[in-house]
N, C-alpha and C positions, 0 to 999 in steps of 0.2 A: 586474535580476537580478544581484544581487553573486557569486556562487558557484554553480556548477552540474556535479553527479558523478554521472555512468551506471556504475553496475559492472554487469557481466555473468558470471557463471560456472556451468561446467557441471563439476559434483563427479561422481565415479563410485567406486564400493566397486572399486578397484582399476584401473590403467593402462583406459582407453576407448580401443574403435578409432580409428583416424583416420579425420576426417570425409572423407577421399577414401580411404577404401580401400570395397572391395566390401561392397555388402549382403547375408548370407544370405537375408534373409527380408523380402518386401515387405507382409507381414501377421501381426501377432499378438495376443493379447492382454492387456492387463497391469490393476495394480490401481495406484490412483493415490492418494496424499494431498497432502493442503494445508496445509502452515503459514505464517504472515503479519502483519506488524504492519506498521498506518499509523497515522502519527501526525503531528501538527501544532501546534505551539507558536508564541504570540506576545507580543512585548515590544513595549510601545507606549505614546506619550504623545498625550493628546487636550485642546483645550480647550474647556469647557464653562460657561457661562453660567445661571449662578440666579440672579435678579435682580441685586444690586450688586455680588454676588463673579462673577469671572472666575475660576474654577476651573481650574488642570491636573491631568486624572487620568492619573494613572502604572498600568497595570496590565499584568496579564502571566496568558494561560491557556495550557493544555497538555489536546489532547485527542487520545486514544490509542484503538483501535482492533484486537485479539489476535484471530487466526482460528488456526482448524483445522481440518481434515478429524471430526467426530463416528465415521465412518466411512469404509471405502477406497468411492472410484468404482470400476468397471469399465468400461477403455472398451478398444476395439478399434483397433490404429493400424495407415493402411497408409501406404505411401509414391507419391506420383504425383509424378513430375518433378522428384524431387530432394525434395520437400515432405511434408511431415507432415499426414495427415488424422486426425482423431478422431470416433469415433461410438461415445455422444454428445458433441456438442463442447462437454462442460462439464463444472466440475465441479461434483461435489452433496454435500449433507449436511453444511454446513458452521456450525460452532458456534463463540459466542467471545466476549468481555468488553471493554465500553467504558466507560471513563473520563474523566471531563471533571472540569479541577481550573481553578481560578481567582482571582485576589486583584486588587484595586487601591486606588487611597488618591485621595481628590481635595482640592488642599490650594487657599486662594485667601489674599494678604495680608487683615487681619484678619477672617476669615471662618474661622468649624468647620472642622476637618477632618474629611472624612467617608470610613471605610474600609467597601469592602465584599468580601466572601469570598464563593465558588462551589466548593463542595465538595459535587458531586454523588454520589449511592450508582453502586457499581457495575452495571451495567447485561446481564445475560448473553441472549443469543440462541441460537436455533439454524434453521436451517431455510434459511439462504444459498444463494446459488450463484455461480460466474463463467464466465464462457466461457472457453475453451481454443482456440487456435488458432496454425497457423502460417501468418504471413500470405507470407513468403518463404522460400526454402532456406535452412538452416540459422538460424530466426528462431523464437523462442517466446513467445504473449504470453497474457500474460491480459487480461477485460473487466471492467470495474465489478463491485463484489460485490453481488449485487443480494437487494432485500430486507433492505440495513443497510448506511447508508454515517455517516462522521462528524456527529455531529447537532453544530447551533450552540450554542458554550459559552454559559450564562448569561451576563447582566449585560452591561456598556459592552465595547463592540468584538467583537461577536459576527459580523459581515462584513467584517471586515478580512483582505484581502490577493483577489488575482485568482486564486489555484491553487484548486480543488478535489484534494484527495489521493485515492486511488484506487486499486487493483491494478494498475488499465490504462498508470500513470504508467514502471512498471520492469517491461522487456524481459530477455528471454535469447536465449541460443544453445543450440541443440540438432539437430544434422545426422543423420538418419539413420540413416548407421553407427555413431552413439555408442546410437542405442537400442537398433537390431538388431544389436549386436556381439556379444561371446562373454558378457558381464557379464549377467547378468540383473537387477538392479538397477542405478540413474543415479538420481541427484538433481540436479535445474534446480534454480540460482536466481538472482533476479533483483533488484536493487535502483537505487533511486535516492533522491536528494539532492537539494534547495534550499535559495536563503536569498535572501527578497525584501526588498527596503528598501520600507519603507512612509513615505507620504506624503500631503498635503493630497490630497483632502477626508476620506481616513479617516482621519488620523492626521493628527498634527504631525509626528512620528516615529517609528521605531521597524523591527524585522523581524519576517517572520514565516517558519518553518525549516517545512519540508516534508521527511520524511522515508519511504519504502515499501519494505518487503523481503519476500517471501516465495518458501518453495522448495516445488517438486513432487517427491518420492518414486515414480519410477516401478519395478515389480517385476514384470516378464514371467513371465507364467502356463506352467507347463508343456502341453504339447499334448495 
């Protein structure tokens, strides 16, 4: 792991309470949305063998991942022990557009070169979900999007590298008094960052970047 970056932040439509000042309200309910992109990119060299030419293929994909809320959730949050509960502890209705792009050239001394292209159509979903939860005080996280996760790019190097990318990957903060405060609206969000060096047996070289970010839109219902 050459490089590795957690951001966390909690945006709010104006100054949020401090996460140690007093909660008014240990239960309310609010309407949530989702937006989010995961995406995964790889540069890599391989060598391959057809019969007399020893081949290295150079290739490189990019596969992308856009969500959304289609619609808001409605979930109900209360607080037990400093901690955030949701019911239900997910979120639902979730729609969005995947892209898988790809190219490589495989060159060997006097032997063809041979290039090949992965230019998939766009690919639209809807009907996702992820869990919601706070697993500690002041901790925010989402689960797997379930029902559509990265599919493997066409063509040479389609299981190169050890991450699976994911919602589950980037965490947030979100205490309490920042939800229950005077604001009725807060926006989480949550991101993260890699970049893995790749090596024998899947590659001769190369990296592959891991990239997750998505924020939640929360908006307290009047009573």
């Amino acid at each position: 792991m050459r490089s590795f970056c957690l951001a966390l932040a909690v945006l709010a439509a104006g100054v949020a309470a401090s996460d140690t000042s007093s909660v008014s309200s240990s239960r309310a309910s609010f309407v949530v949305t989702l937006r989010g992109t995961i995406k995964q990119s790889a540069d890599f060299k391989r060598q391959t063998t057809q019969g007399e030419c020893a081949y290295v293929y150079s290739g490189r994909w990019d596969n992308k991942l856009t969500l959304r809320s289609r619609k808001a959730t409605r979930l109900i949050v209360t607080t037990r022990s400093g901690r955030l509960a949701f019911s239900p502890a997910r979120i639902s209705a979730v729609t969005g557009k995947q892209t898988t792009r790809g190219a490589g050239v495989a060159k060997a001394p006097g032997c063809e070169t041979v290039v090949s292209d992965c230019f998939q159509q766009p690919e639209t979903f809807r009907g996702g979900r992820a869990a919601i939860v706070s697993g500690r005080q002041g901790a925010l996280s989402l689960g797997r999007l379930r029902h559509r996760q990265l599919r493997p790019p066409c063509g040479t190097g389609e299981s190169l590298g050890g991450e699976r990318a994911d919602l589950d990957l980037a965490s947030a903060r979100l205490g309490a008094p920042s939800l229950f405060g005077p604001r009725r609206r807060v926006v989480v969000s949550g991101s993260y960052e890699s970049e893995e060096d790749l090596g024998p047996p899947q590659a001769e070289s190369g990296t592959l970047e891991t990239r997750v970010s998505w924020s939640l839109d929360f908006t307290r219902l009047t009573p």
